[in-house]
Biopython code that builds the backbone (N, CA, C, O; Angstrom):
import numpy as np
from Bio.PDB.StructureBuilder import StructureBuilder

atoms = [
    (1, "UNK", "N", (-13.816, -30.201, -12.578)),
    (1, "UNK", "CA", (-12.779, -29.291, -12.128)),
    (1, "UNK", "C", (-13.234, -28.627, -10.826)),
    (1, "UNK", "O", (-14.448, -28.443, -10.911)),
    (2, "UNK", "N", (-12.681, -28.126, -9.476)),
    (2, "UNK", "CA", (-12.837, -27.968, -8.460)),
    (2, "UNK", "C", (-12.278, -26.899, -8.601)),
    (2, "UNK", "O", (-11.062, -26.883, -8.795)),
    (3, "UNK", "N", (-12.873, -25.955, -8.552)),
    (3, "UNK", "CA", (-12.668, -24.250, -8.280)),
    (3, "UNK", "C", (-12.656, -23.476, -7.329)),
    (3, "UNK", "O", (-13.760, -23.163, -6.885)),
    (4, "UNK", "N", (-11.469, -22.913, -6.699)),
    (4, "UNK", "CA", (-11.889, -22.265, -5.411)),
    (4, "UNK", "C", (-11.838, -20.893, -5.550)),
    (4, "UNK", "O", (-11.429, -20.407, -6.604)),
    (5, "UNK", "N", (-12.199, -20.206, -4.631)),
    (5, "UNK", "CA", (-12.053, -18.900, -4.533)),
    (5, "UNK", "C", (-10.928, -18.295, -4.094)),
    (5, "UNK", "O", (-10.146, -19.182, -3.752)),
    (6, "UNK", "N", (-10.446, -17.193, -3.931)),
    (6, "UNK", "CA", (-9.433, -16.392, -3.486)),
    (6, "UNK", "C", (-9.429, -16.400, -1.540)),
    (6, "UNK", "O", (-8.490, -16.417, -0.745)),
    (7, "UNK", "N", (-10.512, -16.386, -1.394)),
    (7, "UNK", "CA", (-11.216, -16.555, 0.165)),
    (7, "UNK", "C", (-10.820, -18.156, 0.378)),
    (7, "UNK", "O", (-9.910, -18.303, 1.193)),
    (8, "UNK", "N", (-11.180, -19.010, -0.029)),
    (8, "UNK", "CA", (-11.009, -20.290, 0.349)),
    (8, "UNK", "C", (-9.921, -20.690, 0.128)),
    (8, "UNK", "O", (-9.862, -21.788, 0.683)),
    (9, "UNK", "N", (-8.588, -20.385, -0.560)),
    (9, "UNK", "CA", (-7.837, -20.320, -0.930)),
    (9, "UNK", "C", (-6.691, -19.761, 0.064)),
    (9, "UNK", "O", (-5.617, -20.362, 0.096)),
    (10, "UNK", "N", (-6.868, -18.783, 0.761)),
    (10, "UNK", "CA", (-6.706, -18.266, 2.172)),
    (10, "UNK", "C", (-6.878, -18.778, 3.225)),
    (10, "UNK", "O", (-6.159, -18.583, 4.205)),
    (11, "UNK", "N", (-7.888, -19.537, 3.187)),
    (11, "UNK", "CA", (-8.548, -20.211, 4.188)),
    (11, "UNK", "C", (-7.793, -21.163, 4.447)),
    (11, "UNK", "O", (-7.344, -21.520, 5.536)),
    (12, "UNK", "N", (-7.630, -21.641, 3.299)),
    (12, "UNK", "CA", (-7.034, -23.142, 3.154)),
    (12, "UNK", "C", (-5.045, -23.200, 3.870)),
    (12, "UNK", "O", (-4.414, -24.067, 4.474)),
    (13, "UNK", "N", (-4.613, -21.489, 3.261)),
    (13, "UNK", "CA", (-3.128, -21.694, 3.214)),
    (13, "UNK", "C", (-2.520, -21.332, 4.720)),
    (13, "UNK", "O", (-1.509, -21.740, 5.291)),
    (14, "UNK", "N", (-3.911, -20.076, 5.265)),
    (14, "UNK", "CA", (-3.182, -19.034, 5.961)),
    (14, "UNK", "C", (-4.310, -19.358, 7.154)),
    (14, "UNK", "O", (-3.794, -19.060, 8.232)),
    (15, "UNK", "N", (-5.445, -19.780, 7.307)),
    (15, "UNK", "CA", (-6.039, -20.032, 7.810)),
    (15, "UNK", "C", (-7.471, -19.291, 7.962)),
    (15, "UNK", "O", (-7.539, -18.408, 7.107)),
    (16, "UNK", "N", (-8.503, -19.346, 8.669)),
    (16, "UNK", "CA", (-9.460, -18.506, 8.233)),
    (16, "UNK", "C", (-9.261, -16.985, 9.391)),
    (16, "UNK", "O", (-8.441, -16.818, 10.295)),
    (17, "UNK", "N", (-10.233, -16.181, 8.955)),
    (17, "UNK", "CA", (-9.776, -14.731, 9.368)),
    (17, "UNK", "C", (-10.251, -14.702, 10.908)),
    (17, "UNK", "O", (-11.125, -15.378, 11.452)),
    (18, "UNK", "N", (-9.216, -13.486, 11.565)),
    (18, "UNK", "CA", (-9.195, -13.854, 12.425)),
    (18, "UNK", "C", (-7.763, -14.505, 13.875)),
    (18, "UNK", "O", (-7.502, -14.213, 15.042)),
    (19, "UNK", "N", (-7.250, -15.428, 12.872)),
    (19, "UNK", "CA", (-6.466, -16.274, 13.049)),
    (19, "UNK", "C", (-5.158, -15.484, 12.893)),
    (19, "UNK", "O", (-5.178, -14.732, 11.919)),
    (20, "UNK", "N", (-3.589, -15.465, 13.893)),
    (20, "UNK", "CA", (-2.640, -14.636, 13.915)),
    (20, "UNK", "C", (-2.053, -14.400, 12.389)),
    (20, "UNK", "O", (-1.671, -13.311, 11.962)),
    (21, "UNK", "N", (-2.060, -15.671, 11.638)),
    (21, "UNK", "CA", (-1.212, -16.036, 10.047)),
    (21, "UNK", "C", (-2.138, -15.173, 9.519)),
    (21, "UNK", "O", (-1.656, -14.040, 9.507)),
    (22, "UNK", "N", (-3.625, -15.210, 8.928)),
    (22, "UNK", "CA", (-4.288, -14.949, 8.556)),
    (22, "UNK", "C", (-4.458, -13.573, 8.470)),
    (22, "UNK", "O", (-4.541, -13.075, 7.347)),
    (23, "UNK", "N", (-4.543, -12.693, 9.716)),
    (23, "UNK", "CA", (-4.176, -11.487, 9.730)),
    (23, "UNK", "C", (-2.808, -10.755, 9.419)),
    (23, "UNK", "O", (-2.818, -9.595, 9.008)),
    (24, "UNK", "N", (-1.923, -11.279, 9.572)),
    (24, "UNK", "CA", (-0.552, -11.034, 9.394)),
    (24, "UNK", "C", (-0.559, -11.079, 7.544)),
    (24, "UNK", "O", (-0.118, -10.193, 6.813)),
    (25, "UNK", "N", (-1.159, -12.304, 7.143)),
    (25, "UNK", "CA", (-0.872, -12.272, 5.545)),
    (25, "UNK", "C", (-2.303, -11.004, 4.856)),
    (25, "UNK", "O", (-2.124, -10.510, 3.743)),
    (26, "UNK", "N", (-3.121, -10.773, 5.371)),
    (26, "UNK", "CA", (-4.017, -9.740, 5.287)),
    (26, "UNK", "C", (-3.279, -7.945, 5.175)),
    (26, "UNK", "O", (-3.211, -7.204, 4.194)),
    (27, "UNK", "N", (-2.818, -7.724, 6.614)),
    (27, "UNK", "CA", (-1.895, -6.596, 6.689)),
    (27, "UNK", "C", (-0.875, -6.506, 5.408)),
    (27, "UNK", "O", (-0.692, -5.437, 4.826)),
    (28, "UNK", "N", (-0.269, -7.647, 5.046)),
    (28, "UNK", "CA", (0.777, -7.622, 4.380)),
    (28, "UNK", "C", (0.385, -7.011, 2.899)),
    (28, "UNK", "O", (0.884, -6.083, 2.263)),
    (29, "UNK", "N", (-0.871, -8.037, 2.558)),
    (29, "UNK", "CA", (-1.222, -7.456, 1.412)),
    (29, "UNK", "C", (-2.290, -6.090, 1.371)),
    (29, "UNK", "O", (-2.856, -5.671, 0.361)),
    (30, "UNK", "N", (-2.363, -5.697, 2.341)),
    (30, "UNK", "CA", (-3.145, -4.042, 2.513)),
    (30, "UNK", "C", (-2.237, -3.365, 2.267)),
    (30, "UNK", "O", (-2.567, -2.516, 1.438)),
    (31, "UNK", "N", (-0.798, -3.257, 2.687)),
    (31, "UNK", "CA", (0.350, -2.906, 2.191)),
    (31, "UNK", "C", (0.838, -2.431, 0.976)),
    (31, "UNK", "O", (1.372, -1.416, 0.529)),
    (32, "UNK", "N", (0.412, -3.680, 0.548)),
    (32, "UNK", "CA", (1.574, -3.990, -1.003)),
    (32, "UNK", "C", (0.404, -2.987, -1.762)),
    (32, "UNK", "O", (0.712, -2.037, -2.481)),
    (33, "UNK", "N", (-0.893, -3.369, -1.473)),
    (33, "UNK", "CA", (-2.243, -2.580, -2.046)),
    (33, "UNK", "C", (-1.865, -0.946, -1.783)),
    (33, "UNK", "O", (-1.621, -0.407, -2.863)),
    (34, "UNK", "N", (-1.777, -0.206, -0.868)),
    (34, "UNK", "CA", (-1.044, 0.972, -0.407)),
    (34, "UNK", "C", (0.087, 1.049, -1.296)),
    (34, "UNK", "O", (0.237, 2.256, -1.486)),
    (35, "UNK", "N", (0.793, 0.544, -1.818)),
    (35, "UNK", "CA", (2.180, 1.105, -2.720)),
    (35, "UNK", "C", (1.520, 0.938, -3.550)),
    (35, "UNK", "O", (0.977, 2.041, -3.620)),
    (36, "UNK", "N", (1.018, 0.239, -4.465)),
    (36, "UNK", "CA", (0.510, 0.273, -5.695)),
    (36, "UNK", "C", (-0.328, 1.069, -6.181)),
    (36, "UNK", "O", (-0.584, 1.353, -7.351)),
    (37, "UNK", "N", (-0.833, 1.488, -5.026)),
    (37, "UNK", "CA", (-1.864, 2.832, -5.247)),
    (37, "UNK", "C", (-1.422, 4.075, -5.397)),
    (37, "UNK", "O", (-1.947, 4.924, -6.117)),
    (38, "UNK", "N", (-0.192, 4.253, -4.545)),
    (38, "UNK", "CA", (0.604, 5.402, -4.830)),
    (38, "UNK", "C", (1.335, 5.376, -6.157)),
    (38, "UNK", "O", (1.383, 6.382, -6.866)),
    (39, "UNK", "N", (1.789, 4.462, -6.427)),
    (39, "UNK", "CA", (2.500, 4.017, -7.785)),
    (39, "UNK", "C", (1.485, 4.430, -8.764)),
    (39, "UNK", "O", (1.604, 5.162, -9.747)),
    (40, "UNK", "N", (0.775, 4.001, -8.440)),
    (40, "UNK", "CA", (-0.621, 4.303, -9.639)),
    (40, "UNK", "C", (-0.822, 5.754, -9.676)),
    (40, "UNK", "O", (-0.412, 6.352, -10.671)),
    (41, "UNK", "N", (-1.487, 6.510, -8.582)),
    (41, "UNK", "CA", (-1.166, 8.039, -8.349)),
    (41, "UNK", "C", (-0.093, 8.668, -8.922)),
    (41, "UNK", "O", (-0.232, 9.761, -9.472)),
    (42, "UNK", "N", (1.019, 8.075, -8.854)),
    (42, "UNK", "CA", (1.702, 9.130, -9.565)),
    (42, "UNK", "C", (2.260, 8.674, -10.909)),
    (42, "UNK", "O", (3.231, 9.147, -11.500)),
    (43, "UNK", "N", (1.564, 7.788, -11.238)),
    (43, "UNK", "CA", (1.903, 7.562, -12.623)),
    (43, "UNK", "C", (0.511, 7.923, -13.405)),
    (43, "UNK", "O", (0.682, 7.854, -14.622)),
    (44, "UNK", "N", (-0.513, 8.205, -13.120)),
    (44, "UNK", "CA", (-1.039, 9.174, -13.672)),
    (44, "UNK", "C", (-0.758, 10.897, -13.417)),
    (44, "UNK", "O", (-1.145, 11.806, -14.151)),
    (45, "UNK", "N", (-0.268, 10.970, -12.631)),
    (45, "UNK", "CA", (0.391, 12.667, -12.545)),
    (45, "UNK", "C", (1.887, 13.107, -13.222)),
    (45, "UNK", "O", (2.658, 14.056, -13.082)),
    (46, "UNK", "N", (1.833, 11.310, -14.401)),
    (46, "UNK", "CA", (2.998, 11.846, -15.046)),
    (46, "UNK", "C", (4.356, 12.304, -14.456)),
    (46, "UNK", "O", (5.165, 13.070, -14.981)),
    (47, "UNK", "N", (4.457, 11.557, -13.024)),
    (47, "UNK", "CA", (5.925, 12.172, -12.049)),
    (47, "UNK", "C", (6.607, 10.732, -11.924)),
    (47, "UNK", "O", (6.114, 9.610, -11.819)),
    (48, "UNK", "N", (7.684, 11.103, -11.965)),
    (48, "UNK", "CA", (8.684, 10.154, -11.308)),
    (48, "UNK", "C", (9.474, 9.926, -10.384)),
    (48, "UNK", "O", (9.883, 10.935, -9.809)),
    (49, "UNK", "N", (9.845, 8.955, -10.025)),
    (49, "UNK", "CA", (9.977, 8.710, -8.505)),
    (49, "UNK", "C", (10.530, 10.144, -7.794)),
    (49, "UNK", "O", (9.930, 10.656, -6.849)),
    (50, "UNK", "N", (11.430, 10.563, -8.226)),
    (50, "UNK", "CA", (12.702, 11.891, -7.802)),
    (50, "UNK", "C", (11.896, 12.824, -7.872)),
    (50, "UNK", "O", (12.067, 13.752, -7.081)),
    (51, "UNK", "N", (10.810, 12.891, -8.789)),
    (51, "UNK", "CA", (10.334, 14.305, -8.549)),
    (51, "UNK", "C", (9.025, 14.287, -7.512)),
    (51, "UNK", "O", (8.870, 15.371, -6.950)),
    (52, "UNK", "N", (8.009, 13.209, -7.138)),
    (52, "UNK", "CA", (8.001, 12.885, -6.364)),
    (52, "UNK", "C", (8.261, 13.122, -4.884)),
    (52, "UNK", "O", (7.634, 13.779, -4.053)),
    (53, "UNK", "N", (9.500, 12.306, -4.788)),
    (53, "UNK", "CA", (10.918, 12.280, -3.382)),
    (53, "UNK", "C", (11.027, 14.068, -3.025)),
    (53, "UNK", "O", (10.923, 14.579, -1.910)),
    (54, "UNK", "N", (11.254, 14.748, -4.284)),
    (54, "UNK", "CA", (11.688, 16.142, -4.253)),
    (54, "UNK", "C", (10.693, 16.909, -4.098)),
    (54, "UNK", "O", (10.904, 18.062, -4.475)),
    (55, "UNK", "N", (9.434, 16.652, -3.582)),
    (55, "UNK", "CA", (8.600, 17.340, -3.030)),
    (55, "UNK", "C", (8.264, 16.923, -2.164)),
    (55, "UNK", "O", (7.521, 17.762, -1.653)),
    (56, "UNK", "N", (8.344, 15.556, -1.205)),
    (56, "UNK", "CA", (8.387, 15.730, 0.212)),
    (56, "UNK", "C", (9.528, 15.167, 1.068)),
    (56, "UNK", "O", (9.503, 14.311, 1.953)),
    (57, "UNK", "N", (10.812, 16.087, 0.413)),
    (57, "UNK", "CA", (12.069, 15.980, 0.940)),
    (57, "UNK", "C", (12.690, 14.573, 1.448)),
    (57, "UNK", "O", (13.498, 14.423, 2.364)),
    (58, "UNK", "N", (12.077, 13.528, 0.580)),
    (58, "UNK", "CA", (12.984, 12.606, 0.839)),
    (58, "UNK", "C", (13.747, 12.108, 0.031)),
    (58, "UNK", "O", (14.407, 13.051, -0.404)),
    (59, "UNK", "N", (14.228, 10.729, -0.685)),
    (59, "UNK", "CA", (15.192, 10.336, -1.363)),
    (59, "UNK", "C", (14.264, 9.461, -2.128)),
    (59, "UNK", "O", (13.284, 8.920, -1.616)),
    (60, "UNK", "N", (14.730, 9.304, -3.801)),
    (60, "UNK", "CA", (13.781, 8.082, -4.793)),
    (60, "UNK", "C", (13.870, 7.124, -4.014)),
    (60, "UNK", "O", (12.769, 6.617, -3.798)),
    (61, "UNK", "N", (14.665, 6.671, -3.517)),
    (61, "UNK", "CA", (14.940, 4.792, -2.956)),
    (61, "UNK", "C", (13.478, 4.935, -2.377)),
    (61, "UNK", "O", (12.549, 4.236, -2.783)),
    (62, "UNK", "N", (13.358, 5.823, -1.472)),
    (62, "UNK", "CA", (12.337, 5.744, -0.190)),
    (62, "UNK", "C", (10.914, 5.737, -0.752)),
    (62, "UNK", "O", (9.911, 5.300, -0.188)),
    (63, "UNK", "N", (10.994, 6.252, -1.863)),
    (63, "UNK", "CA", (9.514, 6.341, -2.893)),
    (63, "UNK", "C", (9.864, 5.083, -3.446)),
    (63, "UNK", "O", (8.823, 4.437, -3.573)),
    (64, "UNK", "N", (10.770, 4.487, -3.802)),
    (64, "UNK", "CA", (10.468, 3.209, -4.624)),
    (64, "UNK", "C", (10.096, 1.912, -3.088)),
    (64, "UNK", "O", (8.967, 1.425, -3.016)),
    (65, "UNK", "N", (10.894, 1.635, -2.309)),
    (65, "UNK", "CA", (10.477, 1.258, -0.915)),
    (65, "UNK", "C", (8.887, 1.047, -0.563)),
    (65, "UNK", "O", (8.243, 0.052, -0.232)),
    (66, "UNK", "N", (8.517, 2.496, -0.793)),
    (66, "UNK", "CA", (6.771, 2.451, -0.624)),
    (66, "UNK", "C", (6.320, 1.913, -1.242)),
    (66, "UNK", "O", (5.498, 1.114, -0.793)),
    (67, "UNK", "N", (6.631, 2.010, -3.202)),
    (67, "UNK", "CA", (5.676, 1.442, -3.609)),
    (67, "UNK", "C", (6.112, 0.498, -3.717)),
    (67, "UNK", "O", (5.459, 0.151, -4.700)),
    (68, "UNK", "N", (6.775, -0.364, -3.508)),
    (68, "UNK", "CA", (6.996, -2.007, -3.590)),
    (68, "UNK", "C", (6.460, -2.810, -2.307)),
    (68, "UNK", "O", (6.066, -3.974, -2.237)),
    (69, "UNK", "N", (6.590, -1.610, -1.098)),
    (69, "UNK", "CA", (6.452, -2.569, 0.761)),
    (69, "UNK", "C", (5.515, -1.209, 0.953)),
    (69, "UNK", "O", (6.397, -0.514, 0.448)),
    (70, "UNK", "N", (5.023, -0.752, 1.096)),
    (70, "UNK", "CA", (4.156, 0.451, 1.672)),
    (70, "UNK", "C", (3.844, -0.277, 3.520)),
    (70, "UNK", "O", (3.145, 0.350, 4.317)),
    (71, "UNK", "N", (4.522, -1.661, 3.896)),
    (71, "UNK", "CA", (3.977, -1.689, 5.271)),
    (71, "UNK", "C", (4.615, -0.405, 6.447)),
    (71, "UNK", "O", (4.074, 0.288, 7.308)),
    (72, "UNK", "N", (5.975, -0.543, 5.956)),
    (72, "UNK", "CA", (6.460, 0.483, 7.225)),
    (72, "UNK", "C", (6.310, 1.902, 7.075)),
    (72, "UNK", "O", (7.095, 2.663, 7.642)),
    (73, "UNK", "N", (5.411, 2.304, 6.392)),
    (73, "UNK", "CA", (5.226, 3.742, 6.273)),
    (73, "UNK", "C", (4.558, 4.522, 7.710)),
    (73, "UNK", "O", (4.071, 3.637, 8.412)),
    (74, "UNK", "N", (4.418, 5.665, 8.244)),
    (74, "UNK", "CA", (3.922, 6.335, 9.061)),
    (74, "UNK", "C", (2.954, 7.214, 8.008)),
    (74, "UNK", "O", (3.034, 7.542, 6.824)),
    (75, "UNK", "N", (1.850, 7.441, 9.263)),
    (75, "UNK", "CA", (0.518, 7.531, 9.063)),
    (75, "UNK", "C", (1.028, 9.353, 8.359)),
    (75, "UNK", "O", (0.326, 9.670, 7.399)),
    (76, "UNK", "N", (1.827, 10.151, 8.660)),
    (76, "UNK", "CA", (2.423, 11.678, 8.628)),
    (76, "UNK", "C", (2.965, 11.153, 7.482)),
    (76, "UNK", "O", (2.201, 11.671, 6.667)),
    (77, "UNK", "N", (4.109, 10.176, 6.505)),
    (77, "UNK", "CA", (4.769, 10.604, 5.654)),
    (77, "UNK", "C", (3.078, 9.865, 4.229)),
    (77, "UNK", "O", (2.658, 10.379, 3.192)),
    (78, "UNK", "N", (2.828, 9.102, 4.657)),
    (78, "UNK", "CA", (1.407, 8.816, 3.897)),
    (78, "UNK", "C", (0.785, 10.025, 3.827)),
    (78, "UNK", "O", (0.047, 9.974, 2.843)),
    (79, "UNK", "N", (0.696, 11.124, 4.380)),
    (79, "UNK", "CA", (-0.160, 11.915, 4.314)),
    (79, "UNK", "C", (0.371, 13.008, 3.854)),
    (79, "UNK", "O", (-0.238, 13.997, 3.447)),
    (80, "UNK", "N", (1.464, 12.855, 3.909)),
    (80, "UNK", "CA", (2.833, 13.941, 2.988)),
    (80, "UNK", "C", (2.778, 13.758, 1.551)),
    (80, "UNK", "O", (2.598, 14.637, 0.709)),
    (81, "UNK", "N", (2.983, 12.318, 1.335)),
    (81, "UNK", "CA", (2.953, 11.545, -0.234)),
    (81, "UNK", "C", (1.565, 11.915, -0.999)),
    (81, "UNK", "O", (1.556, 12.087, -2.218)),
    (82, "UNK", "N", (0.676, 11.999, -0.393)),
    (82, "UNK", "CA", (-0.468, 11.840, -0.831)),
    (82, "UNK", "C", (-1.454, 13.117, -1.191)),
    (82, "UNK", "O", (-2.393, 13.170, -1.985)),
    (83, "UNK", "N", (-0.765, 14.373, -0.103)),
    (83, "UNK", "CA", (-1.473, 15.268, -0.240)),
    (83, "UNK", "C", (-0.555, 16.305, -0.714)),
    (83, "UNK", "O", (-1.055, 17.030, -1.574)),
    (84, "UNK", "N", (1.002, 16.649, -0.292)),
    (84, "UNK", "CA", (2.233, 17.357, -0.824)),
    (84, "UNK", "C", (2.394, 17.021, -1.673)),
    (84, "UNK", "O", (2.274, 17.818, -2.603)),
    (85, "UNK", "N", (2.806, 15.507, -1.997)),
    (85, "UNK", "CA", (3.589, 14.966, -3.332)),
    (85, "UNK", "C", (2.610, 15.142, -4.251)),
    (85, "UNK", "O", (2.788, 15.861, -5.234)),
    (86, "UNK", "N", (1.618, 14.580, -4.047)),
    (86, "UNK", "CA", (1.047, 14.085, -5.475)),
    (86, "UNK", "C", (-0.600, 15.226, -5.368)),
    (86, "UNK", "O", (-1.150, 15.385, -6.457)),
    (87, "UNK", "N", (-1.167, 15.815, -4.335)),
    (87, "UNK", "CA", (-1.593, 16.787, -4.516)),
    (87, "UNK", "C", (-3.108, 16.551, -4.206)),
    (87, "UNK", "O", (-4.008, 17.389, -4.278)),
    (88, "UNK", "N", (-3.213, 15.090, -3.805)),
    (88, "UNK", "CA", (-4.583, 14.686, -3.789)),
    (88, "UNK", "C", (-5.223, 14.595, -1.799)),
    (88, "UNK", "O", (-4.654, 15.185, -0.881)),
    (89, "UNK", "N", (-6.312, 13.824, -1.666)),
    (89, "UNK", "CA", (-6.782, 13.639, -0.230)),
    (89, "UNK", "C", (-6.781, 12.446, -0.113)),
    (89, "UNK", "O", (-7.305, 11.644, -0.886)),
    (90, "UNK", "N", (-5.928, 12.112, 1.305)),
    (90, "UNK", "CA", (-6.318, 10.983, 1.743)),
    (90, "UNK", "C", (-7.635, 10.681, 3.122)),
    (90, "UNK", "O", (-7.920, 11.235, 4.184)),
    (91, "UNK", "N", (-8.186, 9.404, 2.281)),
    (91, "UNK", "CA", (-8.797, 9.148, 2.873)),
    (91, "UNK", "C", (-8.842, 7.834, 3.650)),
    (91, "UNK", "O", (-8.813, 6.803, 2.978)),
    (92, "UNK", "N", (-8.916, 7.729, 5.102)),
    (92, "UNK", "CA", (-8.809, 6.027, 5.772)),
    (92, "UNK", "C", (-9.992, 6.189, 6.773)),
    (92, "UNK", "O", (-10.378, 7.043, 7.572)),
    (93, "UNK", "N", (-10.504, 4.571, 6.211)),
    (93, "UNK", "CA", (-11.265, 3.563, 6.699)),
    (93, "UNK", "C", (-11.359, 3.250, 7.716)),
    (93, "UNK", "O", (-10.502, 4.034, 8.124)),
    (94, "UNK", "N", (-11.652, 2.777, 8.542)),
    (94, "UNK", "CA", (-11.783, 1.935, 9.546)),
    (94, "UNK", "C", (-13.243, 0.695, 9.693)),
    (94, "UNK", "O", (-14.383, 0.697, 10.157)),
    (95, "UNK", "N", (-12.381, -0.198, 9.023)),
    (95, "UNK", "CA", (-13.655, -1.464, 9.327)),
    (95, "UNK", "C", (-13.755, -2.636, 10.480)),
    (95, "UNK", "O", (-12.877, -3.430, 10.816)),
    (96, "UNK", "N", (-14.829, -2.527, 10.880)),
    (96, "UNK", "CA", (-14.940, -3.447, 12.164)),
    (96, "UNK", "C", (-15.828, -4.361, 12.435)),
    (96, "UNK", "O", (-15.765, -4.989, 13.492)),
]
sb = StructureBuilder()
sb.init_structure("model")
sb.init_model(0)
sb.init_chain("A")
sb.init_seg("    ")
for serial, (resi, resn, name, xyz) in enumerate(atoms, 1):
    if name == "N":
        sb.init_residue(resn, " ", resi, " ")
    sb.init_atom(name, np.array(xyz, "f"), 0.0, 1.0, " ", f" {name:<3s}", serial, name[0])
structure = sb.get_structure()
């Protein structure tokens, strides 16, 4: 049986890193990783989407939006969600 990795597997579809596809399918899933994390956040704080939305004045759709696509978010409403809504610190990376 020939087993690959998740990396080679990438390699293979999107190309290796680096490469325009490769980065593009990378971003995408840093993304989806970003909503799910918030999703996760506030489903341990026991809130739902609206109540949520209703603490940093926006609408459920726009909280459900994030956590399904978190790509088009701004760096200000991430930092609204994260530290207004749900009460915690964000923290970002930069790897190079």
């Amino acid at each position: 049986m020939n087993i690959k990795t998740l990396d080679q597997i990438k390699d293979e579809y999107y190309g290796l890193p680096g490469t325009p596809e490769r980065d593009r399918i990378e971003r995408e899933l840093e993304a989806l990783h970003i909503g799910l994390k918030i999703r996760s956040a506030r489903e341990k704080k026991m809130m739902t989407q609206a109540e949520l939305a209703s603490r940093i004045d926006k609408k459920r759709t726009f909280i459900s939006k994030v956590e399904n696509d978190g790509e088009n978010i701004t760096l200000k409403t991430l930092y609204d969600i994260v530290e207004r809504g749900l009460g915690g610190k964000l923290k970002i990376e930069v790897v190079l």
